[in-house]
C-alpha positions in Angstrom: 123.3 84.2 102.8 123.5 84.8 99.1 122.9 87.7 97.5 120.0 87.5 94.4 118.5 90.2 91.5 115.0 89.9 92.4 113.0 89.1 89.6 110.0 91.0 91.5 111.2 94.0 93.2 114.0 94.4 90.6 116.8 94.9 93.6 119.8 93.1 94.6 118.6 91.8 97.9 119.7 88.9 100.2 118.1 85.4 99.1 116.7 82.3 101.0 118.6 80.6 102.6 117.6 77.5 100.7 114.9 76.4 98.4 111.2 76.2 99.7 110.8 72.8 97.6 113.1 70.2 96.4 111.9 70.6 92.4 112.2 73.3 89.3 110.1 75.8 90.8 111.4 75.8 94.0 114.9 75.9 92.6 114.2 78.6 90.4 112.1 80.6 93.7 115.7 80.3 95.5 117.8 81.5 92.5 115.7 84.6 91.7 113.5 85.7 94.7 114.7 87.6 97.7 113.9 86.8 101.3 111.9 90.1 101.7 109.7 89.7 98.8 109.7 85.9 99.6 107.9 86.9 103.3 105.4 89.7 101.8 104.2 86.3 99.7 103.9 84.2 102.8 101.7 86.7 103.7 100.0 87.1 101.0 99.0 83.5 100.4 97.0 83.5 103.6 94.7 85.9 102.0 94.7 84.2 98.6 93.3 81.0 100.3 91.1 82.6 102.4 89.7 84.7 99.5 89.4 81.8 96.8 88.1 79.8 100.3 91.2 77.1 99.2 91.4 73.5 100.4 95.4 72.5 100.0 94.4 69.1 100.3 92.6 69.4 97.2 95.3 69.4 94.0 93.1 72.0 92.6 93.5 73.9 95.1 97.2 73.7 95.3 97.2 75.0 91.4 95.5 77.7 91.8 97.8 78.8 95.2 101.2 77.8 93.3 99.9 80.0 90.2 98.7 83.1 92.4 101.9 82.7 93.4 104.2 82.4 90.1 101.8 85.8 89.0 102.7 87.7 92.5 106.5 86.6 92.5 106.7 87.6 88.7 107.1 84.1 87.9 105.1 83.7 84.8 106.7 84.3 81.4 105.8 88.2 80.1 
């Protein structure tokens, strides 16, 4: 498994083993995420869609998930 610099915790960590989605985002998640920071989001999601009560079969609710997301994996241009 590839090492990565994660872009959240800021530590040379071991990376996915390959992207979570087959476009830009999910390239750019593989490039610059580690796998440990990439579970405590897998986690985290559950509670972000049961707080904002979120439908994923709803494209609005997919945005707001996949931007919750860019904002906890550091994601989001500074």
């Amino acid at each position: 498994m590839a090492r990565v610099n994660c872009i959240r915790c800021k530590n040379e960590n071991p990376g996915l083993e390959k992207a979570p989605w087959n476009d830009d985002l999910g390239r750019k998640i593989h490039e610059s995420v580690c796998q440990r920071c990439w579970s405590e989001w897998l986690a985290m999601q559950i509670k972000v869609i049961n707080e904002y009560r979120l439908s994923l079969g709803d494209p609005g609710g997919q945005k707001i998930l996949t931007e919750q997301m860019k904002l906890f994996l550091n994601l989001t241009p500074q």
